[in-house]
C-alpha positions, -999 to 999 in steps of 0.1 A, spaced: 534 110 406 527 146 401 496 144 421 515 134 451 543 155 446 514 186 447 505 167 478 530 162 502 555 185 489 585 169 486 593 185 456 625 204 472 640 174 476 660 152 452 638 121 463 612 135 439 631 140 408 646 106 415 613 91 424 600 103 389 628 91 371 618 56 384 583 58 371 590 71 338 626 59 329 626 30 344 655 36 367 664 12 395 641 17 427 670 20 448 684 53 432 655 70 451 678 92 477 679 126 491 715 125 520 695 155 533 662 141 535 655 113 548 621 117 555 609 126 516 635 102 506 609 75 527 578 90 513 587 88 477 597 53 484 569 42 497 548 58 472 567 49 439 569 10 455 530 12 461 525 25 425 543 0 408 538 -28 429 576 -34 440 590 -42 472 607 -12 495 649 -15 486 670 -28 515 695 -7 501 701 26 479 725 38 453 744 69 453 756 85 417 780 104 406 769 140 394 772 147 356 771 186 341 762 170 310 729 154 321 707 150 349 714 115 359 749 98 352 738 66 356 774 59 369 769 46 405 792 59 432 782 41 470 761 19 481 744 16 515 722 4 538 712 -18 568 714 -50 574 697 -72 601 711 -106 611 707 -129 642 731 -152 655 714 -183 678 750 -197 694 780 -178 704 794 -182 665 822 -170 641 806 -146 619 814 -138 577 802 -108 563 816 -97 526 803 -89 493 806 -110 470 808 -107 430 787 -131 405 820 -153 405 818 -155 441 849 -137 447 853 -109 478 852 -74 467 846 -62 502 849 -76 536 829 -58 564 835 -88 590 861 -115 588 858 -146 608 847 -127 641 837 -142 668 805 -129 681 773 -135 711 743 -153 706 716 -119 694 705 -98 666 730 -75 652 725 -45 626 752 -38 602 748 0 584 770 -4 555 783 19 528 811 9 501 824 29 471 813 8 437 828 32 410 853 11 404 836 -20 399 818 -33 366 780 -28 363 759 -63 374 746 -84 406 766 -86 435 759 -107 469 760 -93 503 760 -122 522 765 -135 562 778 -168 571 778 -180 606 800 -206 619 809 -212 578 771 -218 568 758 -192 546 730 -175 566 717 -146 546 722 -131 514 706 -97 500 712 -90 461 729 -58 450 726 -44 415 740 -16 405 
């Protein structure tokens, strides 16, 4: 990690210190974020998943600064972006969902939508929820269509 660091000099960014923090305290891939750049924030991702052998996030975590340490571990936001295609002019769900299955944020209630793909960029404030798994999920026309897994 310091090797690439030396390397392609990211090391003004946050991405770094975050992306080091994954490799050597185990912290979740997805807390690997820089708001100001985006572009270290994709090259430490890339690398740390290469490293250790893990799939790039579909999403990322934001946390909530601490005086005391260096990372809170108290997440703040989440966010990221979501693909979906829709075949038939359909009624589109998108929410996420706790491990009870119960809403904790709609981002699309029972639209109507066009046959196409769509892109959802999402962000929503966790800090008030409990640590755990949550469920981002679509459902078209009542089916359940996609679901990405949110831990935080």
């Amino acid at each position: 990690m310091a090797k690439f660091i030396d390397e392609k000099k990211p090391h003004k960014s946050q991405a770094a210190q975050s992306g080091v923090w994954v490799v050597s305290d185990g912290n979740p891939m997805e807390s690997i974020y820089d708001y100001s750049d985006t572009v270290a924030t994709r090259l430490v991702t890339e690398y740390v998943c290469k490293l250790l052998n893990k799939p790039m996030p579909n999403y990322r975590i934001r946390y909530a600064a601490d005086s005391l340490s260096a990372f809170s571990n108290q997440p703040t936001h989440i966010e990221g972006k979501l693909t979906y295609y829709v075949p038939n002019t359909s009624v589109v769900t998108i929410a996420i969902y706790d491990k009870n299955g119960k809403v904790v944020k709609w981002f699309m209630k029972e639209q109507p939508v066009n046959p196409g793909e769509y892109n959802l960029g999402y962000e929503f404030n966790v800090s008030t929820l409990p640590h755990g798994k949550y469920y981002l999920r679509v459902r078209v026309d009542g089916a359940l269509k996609k679901e990405v897994e949110l831990q935080f």
